[in-house]
Structure formats: structure tokens, C-alpha cells
ZAGU-884337 format. One record per atom (N, C-alpha, C): x, y, z; atom name; residue in three letters. Coordinates in pm, whole numbers, always signed. Layout:
<recs>
+--------+--------+--------+------+-------+
:   east :  north :     up : balo : margu :
+--------+--------+--------+------+-------+
:      X :      Y :      Z :   CA :   ALA :
...
+--------+--------+--------+------+-------+
</recs>
This chain:
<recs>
+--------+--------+--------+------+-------+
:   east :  north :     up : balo : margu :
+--------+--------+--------+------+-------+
:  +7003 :  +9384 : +10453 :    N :   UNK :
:  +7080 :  +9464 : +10360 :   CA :   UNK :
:  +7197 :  +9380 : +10307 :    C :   UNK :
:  +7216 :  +9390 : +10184 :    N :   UNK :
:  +7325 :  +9307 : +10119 :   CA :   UNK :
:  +7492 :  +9378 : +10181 :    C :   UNK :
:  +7548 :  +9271 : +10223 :    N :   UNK :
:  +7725 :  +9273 : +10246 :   CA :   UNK :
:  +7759 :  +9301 : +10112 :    C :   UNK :
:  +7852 :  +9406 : +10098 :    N :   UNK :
:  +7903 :  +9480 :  +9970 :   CA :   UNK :
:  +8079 :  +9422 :  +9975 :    C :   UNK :
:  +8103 :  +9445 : +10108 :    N :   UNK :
:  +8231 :  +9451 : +10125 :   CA :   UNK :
:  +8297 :  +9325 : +10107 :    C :   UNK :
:  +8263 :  +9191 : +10113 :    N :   UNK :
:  +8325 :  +9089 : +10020 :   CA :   UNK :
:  +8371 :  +8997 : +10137 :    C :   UNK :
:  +8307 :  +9034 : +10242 :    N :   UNK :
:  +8307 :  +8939 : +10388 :   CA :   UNK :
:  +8187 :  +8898 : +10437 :    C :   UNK :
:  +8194 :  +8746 : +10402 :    N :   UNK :
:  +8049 :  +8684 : +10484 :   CA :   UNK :
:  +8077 :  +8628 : +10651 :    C :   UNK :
:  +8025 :  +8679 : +10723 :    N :   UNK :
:  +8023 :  +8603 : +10863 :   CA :   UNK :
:  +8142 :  +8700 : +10917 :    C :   UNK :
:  +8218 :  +8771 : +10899 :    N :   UNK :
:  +8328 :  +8824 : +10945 :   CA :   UNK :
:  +8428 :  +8740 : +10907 :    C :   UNK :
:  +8416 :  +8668 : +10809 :    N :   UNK :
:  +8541 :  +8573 : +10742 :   CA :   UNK :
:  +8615 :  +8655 : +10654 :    C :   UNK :
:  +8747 :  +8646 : +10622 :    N :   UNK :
:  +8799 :  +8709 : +10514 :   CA :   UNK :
:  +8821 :  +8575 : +10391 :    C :   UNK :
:  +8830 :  +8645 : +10307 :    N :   UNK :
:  +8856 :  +8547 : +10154 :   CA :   UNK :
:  +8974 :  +8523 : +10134 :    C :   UNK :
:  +9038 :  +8388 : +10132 :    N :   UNK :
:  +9131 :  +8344 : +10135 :   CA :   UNK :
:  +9228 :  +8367 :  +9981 :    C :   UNK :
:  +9376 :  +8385 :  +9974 :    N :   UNK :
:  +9410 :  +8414 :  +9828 :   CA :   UNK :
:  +9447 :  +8253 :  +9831 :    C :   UNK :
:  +9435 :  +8130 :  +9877 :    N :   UNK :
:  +9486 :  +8009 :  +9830 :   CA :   UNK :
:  +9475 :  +7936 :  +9688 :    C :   UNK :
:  +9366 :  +7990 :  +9648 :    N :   UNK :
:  +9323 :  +7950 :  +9514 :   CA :   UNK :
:  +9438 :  +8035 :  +9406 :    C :   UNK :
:  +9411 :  +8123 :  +9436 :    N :   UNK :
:  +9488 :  +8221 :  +9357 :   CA :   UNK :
:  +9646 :  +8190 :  +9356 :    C :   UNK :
:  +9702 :  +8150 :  +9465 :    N :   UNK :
:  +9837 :  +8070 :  +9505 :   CA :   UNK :
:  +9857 :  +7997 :  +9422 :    C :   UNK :
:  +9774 :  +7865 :  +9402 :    N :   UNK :
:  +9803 :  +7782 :  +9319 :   CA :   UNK :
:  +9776 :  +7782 :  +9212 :    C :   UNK :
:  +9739 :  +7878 :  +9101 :    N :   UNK :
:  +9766 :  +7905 :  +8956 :   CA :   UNK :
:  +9914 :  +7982 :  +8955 :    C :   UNK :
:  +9986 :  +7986 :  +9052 :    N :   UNK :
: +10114 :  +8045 :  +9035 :   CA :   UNK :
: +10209 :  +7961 :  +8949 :    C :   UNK :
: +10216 :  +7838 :  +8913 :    N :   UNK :
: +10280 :  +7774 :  +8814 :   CA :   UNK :
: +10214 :  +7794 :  +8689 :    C :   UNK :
: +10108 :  +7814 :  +8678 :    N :   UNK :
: +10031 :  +7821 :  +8551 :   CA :   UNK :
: +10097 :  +7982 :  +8472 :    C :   UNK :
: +10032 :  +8088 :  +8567 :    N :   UNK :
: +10087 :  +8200 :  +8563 :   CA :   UNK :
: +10251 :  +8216 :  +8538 :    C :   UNK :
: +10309 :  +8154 :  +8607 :    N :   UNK :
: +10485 :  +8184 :  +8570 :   CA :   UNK :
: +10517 :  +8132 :  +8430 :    C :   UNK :
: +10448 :  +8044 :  +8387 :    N :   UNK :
: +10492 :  +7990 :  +8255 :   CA :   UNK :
: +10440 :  +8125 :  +8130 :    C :   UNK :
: +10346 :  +8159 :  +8158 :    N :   UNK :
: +10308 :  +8282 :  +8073 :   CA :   UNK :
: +10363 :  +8385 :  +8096 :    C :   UNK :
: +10464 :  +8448 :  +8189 :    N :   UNK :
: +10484 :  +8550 :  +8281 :   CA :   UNK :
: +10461 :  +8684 :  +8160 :    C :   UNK :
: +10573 :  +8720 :  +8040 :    N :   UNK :
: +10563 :  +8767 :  +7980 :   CA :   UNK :
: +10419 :  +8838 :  +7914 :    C :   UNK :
: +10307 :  +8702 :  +7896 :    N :   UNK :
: +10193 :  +8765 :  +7874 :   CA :   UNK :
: +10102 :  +8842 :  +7994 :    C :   UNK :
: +10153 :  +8750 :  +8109 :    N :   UNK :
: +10068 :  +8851 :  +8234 :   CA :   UNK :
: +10071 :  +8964 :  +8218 :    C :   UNK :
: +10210 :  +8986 :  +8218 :    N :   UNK :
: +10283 :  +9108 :  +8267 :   CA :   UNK :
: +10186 :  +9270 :  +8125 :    C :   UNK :
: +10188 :  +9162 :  +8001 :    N :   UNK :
: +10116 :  +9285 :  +7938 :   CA :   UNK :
:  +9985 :  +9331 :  +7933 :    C :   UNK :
:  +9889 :  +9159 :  +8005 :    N :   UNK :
:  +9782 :  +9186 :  +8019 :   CA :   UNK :
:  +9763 :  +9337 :  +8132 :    C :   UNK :
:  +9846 :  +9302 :  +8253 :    N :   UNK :
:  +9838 :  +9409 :  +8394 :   CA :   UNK :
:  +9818 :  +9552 :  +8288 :    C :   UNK :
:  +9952 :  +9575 :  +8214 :    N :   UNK :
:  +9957 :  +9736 :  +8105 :   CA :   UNK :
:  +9859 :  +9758 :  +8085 :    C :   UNK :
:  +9807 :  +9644 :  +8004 :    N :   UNK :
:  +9722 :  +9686 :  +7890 :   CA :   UNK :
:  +9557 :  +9718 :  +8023 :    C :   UNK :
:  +9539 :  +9673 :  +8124 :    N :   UNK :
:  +9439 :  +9694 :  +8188 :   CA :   UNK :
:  +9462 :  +9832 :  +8226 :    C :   UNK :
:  +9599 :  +9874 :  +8292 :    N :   UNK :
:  +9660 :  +9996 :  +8338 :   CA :   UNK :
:  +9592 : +10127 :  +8222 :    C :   UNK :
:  +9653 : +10040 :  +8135 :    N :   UNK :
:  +9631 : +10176 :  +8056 :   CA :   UNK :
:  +9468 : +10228 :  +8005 :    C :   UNK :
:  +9388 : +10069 :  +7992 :    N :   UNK :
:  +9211 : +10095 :  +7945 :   CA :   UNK :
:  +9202 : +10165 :  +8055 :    C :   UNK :
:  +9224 : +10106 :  +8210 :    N :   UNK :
:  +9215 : +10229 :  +8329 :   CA :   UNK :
:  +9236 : +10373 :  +8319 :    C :   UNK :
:  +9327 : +10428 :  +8268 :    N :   UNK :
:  +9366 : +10538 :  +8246 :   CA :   UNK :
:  +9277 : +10591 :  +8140 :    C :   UNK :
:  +9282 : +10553 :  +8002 :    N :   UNK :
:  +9215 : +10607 :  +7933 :   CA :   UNK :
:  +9053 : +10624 :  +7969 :    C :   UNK :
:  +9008 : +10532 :  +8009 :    N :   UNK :
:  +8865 : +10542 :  +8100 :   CA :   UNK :
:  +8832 : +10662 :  +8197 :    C :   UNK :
:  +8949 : +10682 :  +8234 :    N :   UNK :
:  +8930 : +10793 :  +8309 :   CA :   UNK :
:  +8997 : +10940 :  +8317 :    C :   UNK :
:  +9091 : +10958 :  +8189 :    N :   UNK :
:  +9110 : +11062 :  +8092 :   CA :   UNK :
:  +9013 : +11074 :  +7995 :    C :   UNK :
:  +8922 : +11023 :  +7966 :    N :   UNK :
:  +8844 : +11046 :  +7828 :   CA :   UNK :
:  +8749 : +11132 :  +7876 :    C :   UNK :
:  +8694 : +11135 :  +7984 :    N :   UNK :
:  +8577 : +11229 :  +8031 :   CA :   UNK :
:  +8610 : +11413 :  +8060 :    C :   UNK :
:  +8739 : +11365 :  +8105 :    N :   UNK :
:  +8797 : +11508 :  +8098 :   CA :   UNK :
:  +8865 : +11577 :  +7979 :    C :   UNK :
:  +8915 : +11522 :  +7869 :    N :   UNK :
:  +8952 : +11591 :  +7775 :   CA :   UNK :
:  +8775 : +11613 :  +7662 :    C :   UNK :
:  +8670 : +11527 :  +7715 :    N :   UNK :
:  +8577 : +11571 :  +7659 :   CA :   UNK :
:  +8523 : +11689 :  +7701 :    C :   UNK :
:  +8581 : +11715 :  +7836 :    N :   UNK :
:  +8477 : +11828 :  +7917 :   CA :   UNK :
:  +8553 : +11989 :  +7850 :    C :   UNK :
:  +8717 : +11931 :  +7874 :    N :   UNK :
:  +8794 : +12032 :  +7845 :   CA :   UNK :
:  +8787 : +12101 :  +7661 :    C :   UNK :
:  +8727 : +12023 :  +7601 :    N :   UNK :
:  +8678 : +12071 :  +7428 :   CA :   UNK :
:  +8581 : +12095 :  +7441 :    C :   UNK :
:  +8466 : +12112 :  +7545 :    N :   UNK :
:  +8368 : +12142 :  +7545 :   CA :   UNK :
:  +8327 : +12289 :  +7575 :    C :   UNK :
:  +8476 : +12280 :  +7733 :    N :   UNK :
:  +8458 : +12463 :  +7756 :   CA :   UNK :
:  +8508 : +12548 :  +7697 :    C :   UNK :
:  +8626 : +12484 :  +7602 :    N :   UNK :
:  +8733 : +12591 :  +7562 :   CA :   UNK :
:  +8699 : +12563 :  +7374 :    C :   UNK :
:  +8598 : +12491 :  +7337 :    N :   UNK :
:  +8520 : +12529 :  +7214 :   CA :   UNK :
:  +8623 : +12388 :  +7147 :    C :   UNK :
:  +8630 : +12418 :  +7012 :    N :   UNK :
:  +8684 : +12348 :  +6897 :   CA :   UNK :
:  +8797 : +12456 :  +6819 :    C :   UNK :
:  +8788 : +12560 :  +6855 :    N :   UNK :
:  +8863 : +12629 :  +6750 :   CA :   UNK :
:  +9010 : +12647 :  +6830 :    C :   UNK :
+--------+--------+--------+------+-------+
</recs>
């Protein structure tokens, strides 16, 4: 059966890689920072859109 959970051998995944784009990243900081929003918010809307469809659905159009 396939490991889902993102651990092979009982190893955990190290963030070191991720560490060292931290100079890369600080020089952009400003754009990070709007990429995170702008994901925040497709998140949100992704998962408000199903319910304001459901909610025009029961309570009609008029």
C-alpha cells in the first residue's frame, strides 16, 4: 500500500533545503508576502464558492 503521509522508512523530511532559499526569499520579501494573500484568499474563495452556490439554489433567484 502506498505511504500517503510523506514519511519513507520512518524518516521525517528535512526543511534544510527550504532554509537555504532564505536569502533568495528575503530579497523579494514584499512579493512573498502577497503571493501567501493571494493563495489565502484563492483558498477562501475555493471554498466559499460552493456554498453561496448551494445557498441561491435553496433560497431561489428572486
Amino acid at each position: 500500500m502506498a505511504n500517503i503521509s510523506g514519511e519513507e522508512d520512518g524518516r521525517r523530511r528535512s526543511l534544510g533545503p527550504l532554509r537555504r532559499l532564505y536569502p533568495y526569499i528575503f530579497r523579494y520579501r514584499k512579493m512573498v508576502i502577497g503571493a501567501i494573500i493571494s493563495l489565502v484568499v484563492a483558498a477562501a474563495t475555493t471554498l466559499a464558492l460552493p456554498m453561496a452556490v448551494r445557498r441561491m439554489i435553496d433560497h431561489g433567484f428572486s
